[in-house]
N, C-alpha and C positions, 0 to 999 in steps of 0.2 A: 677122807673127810671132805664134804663140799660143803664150803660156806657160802652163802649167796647172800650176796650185801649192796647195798642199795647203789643203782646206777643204771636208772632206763637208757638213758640216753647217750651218758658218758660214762668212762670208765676210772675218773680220776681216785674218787675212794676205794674202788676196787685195788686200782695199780698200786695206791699208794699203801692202805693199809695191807693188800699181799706182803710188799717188800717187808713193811715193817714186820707185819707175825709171821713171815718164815714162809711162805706157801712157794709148794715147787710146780705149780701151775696156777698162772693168773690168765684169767679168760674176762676181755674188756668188750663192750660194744664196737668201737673200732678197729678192732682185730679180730675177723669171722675166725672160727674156731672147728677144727677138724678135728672127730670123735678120734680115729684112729693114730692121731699124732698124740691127743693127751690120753690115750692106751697107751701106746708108746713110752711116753714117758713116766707113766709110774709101775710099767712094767721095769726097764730100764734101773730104776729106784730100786725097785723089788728083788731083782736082779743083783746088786750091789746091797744086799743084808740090812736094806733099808724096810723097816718095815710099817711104813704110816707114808701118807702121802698127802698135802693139804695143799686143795685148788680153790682157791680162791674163782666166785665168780658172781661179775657182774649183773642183778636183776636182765639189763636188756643187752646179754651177751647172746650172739650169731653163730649158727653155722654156716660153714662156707656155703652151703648148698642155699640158703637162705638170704645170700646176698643181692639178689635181684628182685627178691619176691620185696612187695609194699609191706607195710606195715599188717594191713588189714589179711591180707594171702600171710604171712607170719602165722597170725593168730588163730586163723582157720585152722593150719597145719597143725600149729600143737593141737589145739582143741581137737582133732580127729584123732589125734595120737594118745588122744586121753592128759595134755597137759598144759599146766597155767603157764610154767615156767621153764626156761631151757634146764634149770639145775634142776629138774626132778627129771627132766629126760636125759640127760650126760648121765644121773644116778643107775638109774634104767640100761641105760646102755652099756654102761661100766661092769655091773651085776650080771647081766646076761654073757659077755662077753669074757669077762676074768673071773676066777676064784676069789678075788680081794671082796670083804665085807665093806661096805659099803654103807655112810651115813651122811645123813643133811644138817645144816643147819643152817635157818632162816631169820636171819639175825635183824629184818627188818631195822626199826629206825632205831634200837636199842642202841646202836652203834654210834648213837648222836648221843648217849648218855657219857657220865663219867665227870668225873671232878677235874676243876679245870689247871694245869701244870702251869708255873711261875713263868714261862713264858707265854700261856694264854692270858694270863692276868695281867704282866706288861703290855701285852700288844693288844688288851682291850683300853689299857688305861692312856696307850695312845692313841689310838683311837677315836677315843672319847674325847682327847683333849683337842686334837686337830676338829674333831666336828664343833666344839664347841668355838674355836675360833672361825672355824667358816660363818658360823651363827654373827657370832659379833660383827662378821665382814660382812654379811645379810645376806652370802652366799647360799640357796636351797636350790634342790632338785637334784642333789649332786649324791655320792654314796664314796666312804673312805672305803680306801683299797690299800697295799702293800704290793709297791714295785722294787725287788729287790729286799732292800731295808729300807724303802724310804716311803712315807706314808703321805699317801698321793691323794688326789677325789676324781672321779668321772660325772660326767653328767649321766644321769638316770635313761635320757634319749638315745645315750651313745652304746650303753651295753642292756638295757632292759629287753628282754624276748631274743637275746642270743644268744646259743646256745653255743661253750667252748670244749670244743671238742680236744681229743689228744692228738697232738698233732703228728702224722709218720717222724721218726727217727725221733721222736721226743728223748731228751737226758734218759727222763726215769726208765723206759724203756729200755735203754741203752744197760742201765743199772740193773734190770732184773734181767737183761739175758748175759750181762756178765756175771751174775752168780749165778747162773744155768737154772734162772728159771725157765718152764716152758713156756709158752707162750697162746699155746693151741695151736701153731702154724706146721 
């Protein structure tokens, strides 16, 4: 099963909601991705009487061969290959290449649904409280964040149009290839 979940750019929903629902392949934008390494591994799976295999992958996830090409040479490529997306061509290639049946799902922004856990609703309600003291300090242009447990502000100049990538050896990385997730590498 390929789930494809939002992340043109970065990979952080991807990585993170992989770990949490189980997937034994997470495929991120910053980590180009080798068709024959994520065969590999749910052969491997398959191999050991595992019989399901769930890859998680990033809207703007890469293959390795696509690491040089711009953006625009990207889109051409799929588009001649007949595709919008890398998850319907890993689908494609997995199908051709293995007996495993093979399915999508395109869970766009559904995945921003969902009722919110006692600890969204504390850390909106601090949130809320901290902006509203910025207010009274007649502090604007700033936007509350979460450093650590401590509930911080930046100025909007300082992080507005930049894009946070994952950065190599990130923790959570660390964390999915210690429960052997693949990686696509």
């Amino acid at each position: 099963m390929l789930v494809e979940i939002m992340g043109n750019k970065t990979g952080w929903l991807t990585l993170y909601s992989g770990i949490a629902g189980g997937a034994d392949v997470i495929l991120i934008p910053e980590i180009p991705y080798n068709i024959d390494k994520i065969i590999e591994a749910i052969e491997k799976r398959s191999d050991k009487g595992r019989g399901f295999s769930i890859i998680a992958v990033a809207e703007g996830a890469i293959e390795d061969a696509e690491v040089e090409m711009k953006k625009k040479e990207r889109a051409e490529r799929r588009s001649e290959g007949g595709y919008k997306t890398a998850t319907m061509r890993i689908h494609d290639q997995i199908t051709a290449r293995t007996s495993f049946e093979t399915r999508v799902v395109i869970s766009g922004h559904i995945v921003r649904g969902g009722s919110p856990t006692a600890y969204d609703r504390v850390l909106a309600t601090q949130f809320g409280a901290y902006a509203a003291r910025l207010i009274e300090k007649n502090i604007f242009g700033v936007t509350v964040a979460l450093s650590g447990s401590t509930v911080i502000h930046n100025k909007l100049a300082d992080i507005a149009g930049i894009t946070k990538f994952i950065p190599d050896g990130h923790q959570m990385i660390q964390v999915a290839k210690d429960m052997g997730v693949a990686l696509g590498q």
